[in-house]
FIBAVEX-164509 format. One line per 2 residues: number of its first residue (from 1); their letters; for each residue x negated, y, z of C-alpha. Coordinates in steps of 0.2 Angstrom, whole numbers, padded with zeros to 4 digits, m for minus. Each point is the difference from the previous one (the first is absolute). Layout:
# FIBAVEX-164509
NUM	a	X Y Z | ...
This chain:
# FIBAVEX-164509
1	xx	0000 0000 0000 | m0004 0020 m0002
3	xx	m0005 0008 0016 | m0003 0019 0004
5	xx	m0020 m0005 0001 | m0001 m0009 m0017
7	xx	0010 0011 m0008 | m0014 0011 m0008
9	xx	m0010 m0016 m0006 | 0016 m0009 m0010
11	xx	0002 0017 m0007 | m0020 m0002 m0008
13	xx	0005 m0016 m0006 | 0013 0005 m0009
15	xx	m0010 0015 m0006 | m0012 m0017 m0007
17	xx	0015 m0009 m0007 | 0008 0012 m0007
19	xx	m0015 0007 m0010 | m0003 m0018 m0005
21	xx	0018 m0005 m0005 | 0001 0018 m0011
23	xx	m0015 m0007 m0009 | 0011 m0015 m0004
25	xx	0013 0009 m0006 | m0010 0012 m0010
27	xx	m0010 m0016 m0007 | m0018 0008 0004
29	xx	m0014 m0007 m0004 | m0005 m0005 0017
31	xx	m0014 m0013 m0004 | m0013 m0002 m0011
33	xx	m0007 m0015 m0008 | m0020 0007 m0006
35	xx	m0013 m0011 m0010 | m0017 0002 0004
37	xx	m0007 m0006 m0018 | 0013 0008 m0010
39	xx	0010 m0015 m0004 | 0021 m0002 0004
41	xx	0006 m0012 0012 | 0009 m0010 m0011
43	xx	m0017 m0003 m0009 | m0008 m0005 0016
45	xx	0012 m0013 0003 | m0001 m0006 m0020
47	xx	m0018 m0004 0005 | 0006 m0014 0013
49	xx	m0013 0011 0014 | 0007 m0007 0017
51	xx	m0004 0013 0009 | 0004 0020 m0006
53	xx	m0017 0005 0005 | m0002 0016 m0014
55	xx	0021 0005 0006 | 0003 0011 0016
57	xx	0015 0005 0007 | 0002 0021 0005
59	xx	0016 0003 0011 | m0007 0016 0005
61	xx	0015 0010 m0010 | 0011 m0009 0014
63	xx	m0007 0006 0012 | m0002 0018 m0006
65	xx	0019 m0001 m0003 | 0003 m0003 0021
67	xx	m0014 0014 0005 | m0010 m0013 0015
69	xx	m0011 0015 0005 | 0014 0011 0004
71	xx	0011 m0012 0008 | m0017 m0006 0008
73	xx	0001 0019 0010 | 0006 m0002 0017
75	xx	0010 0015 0001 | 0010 m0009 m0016
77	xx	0017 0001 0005 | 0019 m0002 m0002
79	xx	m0001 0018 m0009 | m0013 m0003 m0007
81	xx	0005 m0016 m0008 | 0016 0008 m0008
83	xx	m0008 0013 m0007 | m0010 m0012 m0010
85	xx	0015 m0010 m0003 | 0010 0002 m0017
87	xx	0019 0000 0006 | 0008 0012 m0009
89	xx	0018 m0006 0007 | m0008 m0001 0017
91	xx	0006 m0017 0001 | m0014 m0007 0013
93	xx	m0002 0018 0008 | 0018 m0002 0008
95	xx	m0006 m0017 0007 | m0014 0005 0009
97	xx	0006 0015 0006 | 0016 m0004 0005
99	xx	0008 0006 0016 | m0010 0016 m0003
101	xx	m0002 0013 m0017 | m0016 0005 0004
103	xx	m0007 m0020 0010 | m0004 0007 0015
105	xx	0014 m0009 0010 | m0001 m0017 m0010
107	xx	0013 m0013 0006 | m0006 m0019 m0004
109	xx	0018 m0004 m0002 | 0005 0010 m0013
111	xx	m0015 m0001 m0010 | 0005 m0019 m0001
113	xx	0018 0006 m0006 | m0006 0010 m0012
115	xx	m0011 m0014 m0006 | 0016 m0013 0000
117	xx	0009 0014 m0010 | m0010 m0001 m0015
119	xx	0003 m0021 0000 | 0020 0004 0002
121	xx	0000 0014 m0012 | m0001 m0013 m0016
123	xx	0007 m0018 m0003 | m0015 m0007 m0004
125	xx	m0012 0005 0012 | 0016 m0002 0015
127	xx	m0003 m0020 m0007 | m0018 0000 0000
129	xx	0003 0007 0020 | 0013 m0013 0002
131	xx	m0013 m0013 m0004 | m0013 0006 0011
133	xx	0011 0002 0017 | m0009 0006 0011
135	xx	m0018 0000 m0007 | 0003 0019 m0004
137	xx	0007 0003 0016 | m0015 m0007 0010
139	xx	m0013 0005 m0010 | 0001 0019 m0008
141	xx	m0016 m0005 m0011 | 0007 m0013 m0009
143	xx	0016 0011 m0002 | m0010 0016 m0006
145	xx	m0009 m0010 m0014 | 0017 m0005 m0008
147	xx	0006 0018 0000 | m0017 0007 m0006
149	xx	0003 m0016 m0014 | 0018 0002 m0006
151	xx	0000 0020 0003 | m0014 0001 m0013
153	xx	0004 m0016 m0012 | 0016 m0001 m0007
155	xx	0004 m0016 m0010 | 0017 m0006 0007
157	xx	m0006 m0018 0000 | m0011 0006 0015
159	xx	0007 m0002 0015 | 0007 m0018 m0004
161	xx	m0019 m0005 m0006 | m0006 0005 0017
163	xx	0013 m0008 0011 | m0005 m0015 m0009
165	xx	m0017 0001 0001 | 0002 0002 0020
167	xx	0012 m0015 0000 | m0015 m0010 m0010
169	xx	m0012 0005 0013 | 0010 m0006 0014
171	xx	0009 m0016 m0008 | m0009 m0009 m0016
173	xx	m0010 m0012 0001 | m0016 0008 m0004
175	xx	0005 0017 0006 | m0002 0016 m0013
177	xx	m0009 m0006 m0011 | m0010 0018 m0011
179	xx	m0002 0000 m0017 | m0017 m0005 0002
181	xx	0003 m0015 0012 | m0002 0003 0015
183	xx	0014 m0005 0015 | 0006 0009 0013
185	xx	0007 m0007 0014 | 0007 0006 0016
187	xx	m0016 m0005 0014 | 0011 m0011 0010
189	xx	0005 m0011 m0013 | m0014 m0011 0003
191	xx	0003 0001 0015 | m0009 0008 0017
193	xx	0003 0016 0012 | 0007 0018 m0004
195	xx	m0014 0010 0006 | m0003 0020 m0005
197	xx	m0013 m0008 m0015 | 0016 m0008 m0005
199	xx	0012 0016 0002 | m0012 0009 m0013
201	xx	0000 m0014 m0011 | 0020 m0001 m0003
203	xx	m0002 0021 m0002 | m0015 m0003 m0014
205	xx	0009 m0013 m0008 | 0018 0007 m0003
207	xx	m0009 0017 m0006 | m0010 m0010 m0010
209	xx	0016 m0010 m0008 | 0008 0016 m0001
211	xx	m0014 0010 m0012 | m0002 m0018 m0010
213	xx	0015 m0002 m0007 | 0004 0018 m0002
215	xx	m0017 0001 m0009 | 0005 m0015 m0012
217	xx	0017 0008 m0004 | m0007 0018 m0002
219	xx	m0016 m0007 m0014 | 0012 m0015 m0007
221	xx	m0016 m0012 0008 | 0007 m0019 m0001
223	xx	0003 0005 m0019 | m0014 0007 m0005
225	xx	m0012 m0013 0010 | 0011 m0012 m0011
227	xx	m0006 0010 m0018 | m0017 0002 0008
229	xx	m0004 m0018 0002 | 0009 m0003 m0017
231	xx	m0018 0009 m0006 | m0012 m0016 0004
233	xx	m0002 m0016 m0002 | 0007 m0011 0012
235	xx	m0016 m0005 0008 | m0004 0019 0004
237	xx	0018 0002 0009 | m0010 m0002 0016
239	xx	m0012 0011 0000 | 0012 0014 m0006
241	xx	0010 m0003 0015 | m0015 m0002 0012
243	xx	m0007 0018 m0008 | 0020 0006 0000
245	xx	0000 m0003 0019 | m0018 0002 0007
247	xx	m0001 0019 m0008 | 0019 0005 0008
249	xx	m0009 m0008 0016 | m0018 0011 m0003
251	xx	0014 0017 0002 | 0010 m0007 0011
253	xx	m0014 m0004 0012 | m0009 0015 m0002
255	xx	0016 0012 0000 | 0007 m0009 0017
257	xx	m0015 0001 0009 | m0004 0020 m0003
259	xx	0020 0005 0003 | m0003 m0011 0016
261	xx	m0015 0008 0008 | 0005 0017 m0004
263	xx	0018 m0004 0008 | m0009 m0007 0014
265	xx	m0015 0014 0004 | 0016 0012 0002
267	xx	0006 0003 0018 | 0018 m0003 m0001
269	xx	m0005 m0018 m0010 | m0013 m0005 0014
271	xx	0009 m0015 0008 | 0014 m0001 m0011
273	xx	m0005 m0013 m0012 | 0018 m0005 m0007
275	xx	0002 0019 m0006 | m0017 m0001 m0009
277	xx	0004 m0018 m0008 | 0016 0007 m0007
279	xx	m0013 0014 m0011 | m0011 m0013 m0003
281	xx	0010 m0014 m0007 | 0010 0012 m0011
283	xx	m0016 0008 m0007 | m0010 m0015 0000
285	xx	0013 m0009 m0011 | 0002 0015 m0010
287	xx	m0014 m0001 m0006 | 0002 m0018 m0003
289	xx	0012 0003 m0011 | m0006 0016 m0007
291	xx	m0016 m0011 m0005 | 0010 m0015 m0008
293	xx	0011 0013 m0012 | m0020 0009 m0008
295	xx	m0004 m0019 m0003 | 0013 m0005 m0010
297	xx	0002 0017 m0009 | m0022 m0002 m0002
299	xx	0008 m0017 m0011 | 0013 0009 m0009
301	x	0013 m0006 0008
């Protein structure tokens, strides 16, 4: 839940996701795929190499796009935040600042309202909420990445992908599975004992869920792996995929951990390690995805 002390930190978070899912919308080149010896990557995987060693991956446009160094200032606050925020409508303003014009007063409760508001206020994001219960009622993270998500992306089919990516995670057999193959699976599955490591886990998880499929709907992904792999020969399918994966992982990797140290060198984040897992698993897969979309278009595709 919101609380009067981790107010001003969710609202930098938002400030991150918000920046990130605009760049989604806007379909800005947030990655780059950069050869060393001037050849394509599509030529480097013609040439059967295993390994991409003349390809490196730059995310650093992402993270330009969420401005680390001044989020990274530790007198970056709630009005600073939404001054950096684009929301012409004031959509995510009124959350926040709820209770009080001016934010001086904030009231935890209402900022929840607020939050719930914008899940009523359309059919298909009121289903998404129904599906998720009381995950956005227990956890504002996991709540504030939708509405950063659906507020900035707007294909209809959205809110139905999501809520059945979240039902995936909890209920298939292998979890969520990504579009590169990897499964998420809710920690106690396999069995053992809640414990905070665990808390953060279902917040990282379900963010992550949440920026994956949205990221596949909002590049068209499943299809245009589909076209991508059509370009080889069969016996070169695995090393596309392996190459597909392992460069979204490079940016993902590299993304989540600077959002994450920045978050946490901040006062306000100092001790509250779900608030910062709720910027870093949204930038982190952002990139992810950012990163898999320049690979296929570097095919054509």
């Amino acid at each position: 839940m919101i609380t009067t002390q981790n107010r001003d930190s969710y609202a930098v978070v938002a400030m991150i996701q918000e920046a990130i899912a605009g760049g989604f919308a806007g379909r800005m080149p947030l990655a780059a795929i950069k050869s060393a010896d001037g050849t394509s990557l599509k030529q480097n995987l013609d040439a059967g190499q295993p390994l991409p060693r003349n390809l490196t991956i730059d995310f650093s446009p992402l993270l330009d796009l969420i401005h680390l160094p001044r989020a990274g200032d530790a007198a970056f606050g709630l009005q600073s935040a939404f001054n950096a925020i684009a929301d012409p409508a004031g959509a995510l303003r009124r959350i926040f600042m709820a209770g009080d014009p001016d934010g001086a007063k904030p009231d935890p409760t209402a900022i929840f309202a607020r939050l719930l508001e914008f899940f009523t206020a359309d059919p298909g994001r009121a289903d998404l909420a129904r599906t998720l219960g009381s995950f956005l009622e227990g956890q504002f993270g996991i709540a504030l990445s939708l509405a950063t998500t659906l507020r900035n992306l707007a294909d209809p089919s959205l809110p139905r992908v999501i809520a059945d990516a979240c039902l995936e995670y909890f209920f298939a057999a292998d979890g969520y599975t990504t579009i590169d193959a990897i499964h998420l699976r809710p920690p106690l599955a396999a069995g053992g004992n809640l414990n905070q490591r665990n808390a953060d886990r279902y917040v990282r998880d379900l963010i992550t869920v949440i920026v994956e499929a949205a990221g596949n709907v909002q590049y068209g992904l499943r299809d245009r792996l589909a076209r991508a792999l059509a370009l080889f020969p069969a016996a070169r399918h695995d090393a596309v995929m392996r190459w597909f994966g392992g460069f979204g992982a490079m940016a993902e990797a590299g993304v989540m951990a600077a959002v994450e140290e920045t978050l946490r060198g901040i006062g306000q984040f100092q001790g509250n390690a779900i608030v910062a897992a709720a910027g870093g698993a949204y930038a982190g897969t952002a990139a992810r995805k950012a990163t898999q979309h320049v690979f296929l278009s570097e095919l054509g595709v």
